[in-house]
N, C-alpha and C positions, 0 to 999 in steps of 0.2 A: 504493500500500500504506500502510495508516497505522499507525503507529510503534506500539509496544509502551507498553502503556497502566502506570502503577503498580498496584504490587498492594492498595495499602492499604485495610483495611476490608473486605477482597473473602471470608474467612475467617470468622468469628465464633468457630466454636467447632467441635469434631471430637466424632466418637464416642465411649463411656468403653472406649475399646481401647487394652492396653499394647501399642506396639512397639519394637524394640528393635534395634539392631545390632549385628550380631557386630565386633569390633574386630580381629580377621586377617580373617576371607574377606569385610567389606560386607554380608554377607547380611543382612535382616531378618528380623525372626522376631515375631508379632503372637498375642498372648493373648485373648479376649473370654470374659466372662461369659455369654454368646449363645452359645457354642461349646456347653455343657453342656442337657441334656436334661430338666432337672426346677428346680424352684424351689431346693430347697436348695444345688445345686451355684452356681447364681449365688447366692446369700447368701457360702457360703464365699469365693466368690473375693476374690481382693487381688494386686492388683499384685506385691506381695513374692514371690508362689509366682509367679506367670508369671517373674519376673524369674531364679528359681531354676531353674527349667525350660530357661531359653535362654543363649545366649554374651552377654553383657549388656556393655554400652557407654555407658549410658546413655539415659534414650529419647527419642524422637522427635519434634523441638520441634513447636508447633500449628499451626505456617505450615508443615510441609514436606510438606502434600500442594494447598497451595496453588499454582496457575502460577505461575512465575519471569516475571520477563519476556527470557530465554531459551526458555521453554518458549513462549510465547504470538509471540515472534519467528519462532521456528522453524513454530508452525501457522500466520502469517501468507504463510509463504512457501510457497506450496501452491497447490491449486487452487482457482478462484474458488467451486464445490460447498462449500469447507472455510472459507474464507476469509468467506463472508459469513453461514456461521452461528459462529464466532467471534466477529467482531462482535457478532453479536445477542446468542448463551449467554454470552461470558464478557468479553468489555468493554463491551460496550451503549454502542454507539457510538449516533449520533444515524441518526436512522428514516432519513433521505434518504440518508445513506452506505452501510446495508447495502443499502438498498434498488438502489443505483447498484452495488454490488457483486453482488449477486446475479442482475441483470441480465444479466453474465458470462456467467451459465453455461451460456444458449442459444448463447453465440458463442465462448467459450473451453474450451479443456479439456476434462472428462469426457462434461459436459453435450453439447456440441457434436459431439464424437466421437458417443455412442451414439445423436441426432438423425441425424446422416448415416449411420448403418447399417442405419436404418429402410429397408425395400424397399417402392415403390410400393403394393403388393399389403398392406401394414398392417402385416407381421412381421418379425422381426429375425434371418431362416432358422430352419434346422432343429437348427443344434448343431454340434459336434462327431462325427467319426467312432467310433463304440464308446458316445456318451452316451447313454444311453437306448435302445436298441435293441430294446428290448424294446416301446418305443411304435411306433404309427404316426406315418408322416412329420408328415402335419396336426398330432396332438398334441405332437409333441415345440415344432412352431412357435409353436403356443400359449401352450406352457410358458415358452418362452425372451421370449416378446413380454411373458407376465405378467411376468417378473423383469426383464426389460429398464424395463417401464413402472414397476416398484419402486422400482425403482435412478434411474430419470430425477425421482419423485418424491421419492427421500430425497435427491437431489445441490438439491435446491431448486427446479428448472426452473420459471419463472414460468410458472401456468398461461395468465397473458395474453398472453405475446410471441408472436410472429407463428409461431415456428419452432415452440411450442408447440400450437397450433391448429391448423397444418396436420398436425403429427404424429397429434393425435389423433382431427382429422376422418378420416383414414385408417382406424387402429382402427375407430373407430363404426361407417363406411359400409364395409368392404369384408372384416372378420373376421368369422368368424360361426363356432361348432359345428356342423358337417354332423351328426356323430352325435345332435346334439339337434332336428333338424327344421330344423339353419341358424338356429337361435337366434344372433341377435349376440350379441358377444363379450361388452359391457359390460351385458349382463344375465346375464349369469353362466353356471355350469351343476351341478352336484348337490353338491361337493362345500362343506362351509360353509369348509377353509382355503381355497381359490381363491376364494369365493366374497365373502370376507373379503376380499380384496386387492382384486377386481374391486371391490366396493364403493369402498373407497377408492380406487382409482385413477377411475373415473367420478364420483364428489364432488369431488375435490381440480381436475381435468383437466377435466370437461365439466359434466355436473348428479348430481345425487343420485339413486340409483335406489330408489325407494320401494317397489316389488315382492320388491327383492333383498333388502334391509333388514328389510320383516315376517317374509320366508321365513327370515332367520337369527334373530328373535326366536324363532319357532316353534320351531326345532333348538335351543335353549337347554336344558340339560341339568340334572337334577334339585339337581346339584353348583355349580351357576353356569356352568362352561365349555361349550364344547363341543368336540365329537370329530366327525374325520373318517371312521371306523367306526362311528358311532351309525346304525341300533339295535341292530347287534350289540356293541357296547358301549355299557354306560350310564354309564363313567367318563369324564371330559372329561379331555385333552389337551393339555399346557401349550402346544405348536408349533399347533393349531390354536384354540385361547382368544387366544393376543397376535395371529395374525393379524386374527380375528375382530375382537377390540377394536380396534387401528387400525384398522379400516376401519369399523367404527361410529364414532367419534373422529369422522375426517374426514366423516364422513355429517352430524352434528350440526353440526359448525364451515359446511358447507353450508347452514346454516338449515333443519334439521330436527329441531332439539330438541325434544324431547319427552320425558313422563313415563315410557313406557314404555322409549323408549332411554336415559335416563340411568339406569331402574331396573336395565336389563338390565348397562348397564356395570357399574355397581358390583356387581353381583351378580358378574360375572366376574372384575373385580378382587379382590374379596373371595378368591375362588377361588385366586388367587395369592398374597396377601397371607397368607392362616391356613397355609398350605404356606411363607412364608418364603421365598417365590419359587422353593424349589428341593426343597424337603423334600416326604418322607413324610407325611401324618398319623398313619400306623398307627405308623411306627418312628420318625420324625425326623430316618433318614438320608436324604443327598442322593440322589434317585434318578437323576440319571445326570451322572457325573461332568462330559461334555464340554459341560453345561449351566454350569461354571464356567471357561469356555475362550472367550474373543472372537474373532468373524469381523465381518468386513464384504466384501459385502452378505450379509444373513444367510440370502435369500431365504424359505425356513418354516421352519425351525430357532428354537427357542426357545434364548436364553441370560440369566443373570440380567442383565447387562446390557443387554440389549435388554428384559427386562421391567421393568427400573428407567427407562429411558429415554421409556420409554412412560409411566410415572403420574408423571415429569416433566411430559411434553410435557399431560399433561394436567391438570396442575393440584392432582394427589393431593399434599395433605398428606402427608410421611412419619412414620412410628414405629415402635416397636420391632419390627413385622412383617417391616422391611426391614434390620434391623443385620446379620444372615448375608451377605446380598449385599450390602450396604455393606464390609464387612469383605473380602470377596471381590474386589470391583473392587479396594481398597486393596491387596491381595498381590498384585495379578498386577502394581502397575506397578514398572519398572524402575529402580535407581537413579539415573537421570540424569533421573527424573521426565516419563518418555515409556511408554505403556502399549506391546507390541509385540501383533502380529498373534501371535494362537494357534493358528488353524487356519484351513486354506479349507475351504467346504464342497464338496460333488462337482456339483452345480449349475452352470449355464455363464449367460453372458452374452456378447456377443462386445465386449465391454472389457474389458480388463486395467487393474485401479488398483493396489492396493498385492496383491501375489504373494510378500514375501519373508515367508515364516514363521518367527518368532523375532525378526523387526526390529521397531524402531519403527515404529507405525502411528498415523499424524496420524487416520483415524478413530475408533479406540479412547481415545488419546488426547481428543481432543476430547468424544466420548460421554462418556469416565468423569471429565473434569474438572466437566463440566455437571449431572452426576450427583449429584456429588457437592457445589458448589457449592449445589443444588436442596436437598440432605440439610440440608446445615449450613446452610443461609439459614430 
């Protein structure tokens, strides 16, 4: 494990949000200019009224949303899935040590576990009793093998170790949709969210599927996004737009860059961006609260941290589109500077990682330090 790095330098500079702390309950209590609906309410604002507004203490030095090295201790000591994207997001150690770290995680912990659940036959069963009942057996396997392959790609699994390879020579050669003619699994089948994962799960794991990738340019929706109900709807879909885009993301880092697929991304970033990751266009309000609530794995669940995480991972530039959600991650963390788990989703996987709702979550954590790191750098 290697020791907790200093913090210096690591900060530059924060959002123009006032926060403040109540001086009997701890509580925080955060102001923005962003909060407000129209141009002249950000002109009025000033510090002094948010300050009147709240139980004031004084506010919030510029390092205290930076890791401690307490905090960076604490995700040190975790699973090697956690531990060697640390490293990389938020001490940037030297390439050879995450890389020997990450290594890990075919043979330790998360990684390791949901490798050995895989069944000869490609899948990771059927579920739980009562989950989905409503599908058929085949599908419900399906569903669980896409989030299962999710999850084995968001914990890091190098797609070149051995335990890697054979997982997914499985997948390729022996899943397939009966309902679609026995279409293999990793060419997809109608829907663009799953369709969006399969992508990136065959880029990231085996090669890039260049069939699957025009057929979701084509469903590209007049708005930028898209919808897993198009064409009866022609408004795009925040939960199936961030699938869509990660798995275009990993398509391109596959050596498939192109004009048409980086025009397509940003057209769908854009899509989240002018919505402020979480807003209306018509009203401005948030349109569904539990999109400022963190899960890990999110399996298609949109949350503004997982859409911040994404135009991290990809290199977007931040500004003023993203101060809402920015402000958002900042409230949810806890004051001992550990973000907690907000919800689980109703989705299964047969791992169990972090299950206490309301505690500390080294995944959330970790997300929204990097997030935010990304924000302020």
């Amino acid at each position: 494990m290697s020791p907790a790095p200093t913090m210096i330098g690591f900060w530059p500079r924060l959002p123009r949000m006032h926060t403040s702390r109540c001086c009997r309950t701890g509580k925080t209590f955060t102001a923005s200019p962003w909060k407000a609906s129209n141009n002249s309410a950000q002109k009025n604002f000033s510090p002094t009224s948010a300050r009147a507004a709240t139980c004031y203490n004084g506010p919030m030095r510029l390092h205290d949303y930076a890791p401690r090295p307490a905090h960076i201790k604490w995700l040190l000591d975790a699973d090697p899935a956690i531990r060697w994207q640390v490293m990389r997001d938020l001490t940037s150690e030297a390439p050879n040590a995450i890389a020997a770290e990450r290594s890990r995680v075919a043979t330790e912990g998360w990684g390791a576990q949901l490798l050995a659940l895989q069944s000869p036959a490609g899948n990771w069963g059927e579920g739980l009793r009562g989950w989905r009942d409503d599908l058929p057996k085949e599908d419900r396997c399906l569903l669980i093998t896409l989030y299962s392959l999710v999850v084995l790609k968001d914990l890091g699994l190098d797609p070149a170790a051995k335990a890697a390879r054979k997982m997914i020579g499985r997948v390729d050669q022996r899943l397939v949709f009966k309902r679609l003619n026995n279409r293999p699994f990793l060419h997809g089948e109608t829907e663009p969210c799953i369709n969006g994962r399969i992508l990136g799960i065959g880029s990231y794991f085996k090669e890039p599927n260049d069939a699957l990738a025009h057929r979701l340019l084509g469903e590209q929706l007049a708005d930028g996004g898209w919808n897993c109900e198009a064409p009866k709807s022609r408004r795009s879909s925040f939960h199936t737009t961030i699938c869509v885009l990660e798995g275009l993301l990993e398509y391109e880092r596959a050596g498939r860059k192109s004009l048409a697929v980086t025009e397509a991304r940003k057209r769908a970033e854009n899509y989240l961006l002018e919505r402020r990751m979480s807003r209306s266009l018509r009203t401005g309000e948030v349109i569904d609260k539990r999109w400022l609530r963190f899960s890990f794995p999110a399996f298609w669940h949109y949350d503004v941290l997982r859409g911040l995480d994404y135009l991290r991972d990809a290199g977007i530039k931040p500004d003023s589109r993203v101060s809402d959600a920015i402000e958002t991650v900042m409230e949810r963390r806890h004051q001992n500077g550990r973000w907690p788990l907000n919800l689980l989703h109703p989705e299964h996987i047969p791992l169990e990682m972090e299950t206490g709702v309301g505690r500390a979550s080294r995944w959330n954590t970790l997300r929204a330090l990097r997030v935010l790191r990304w924000y302020n750098n």
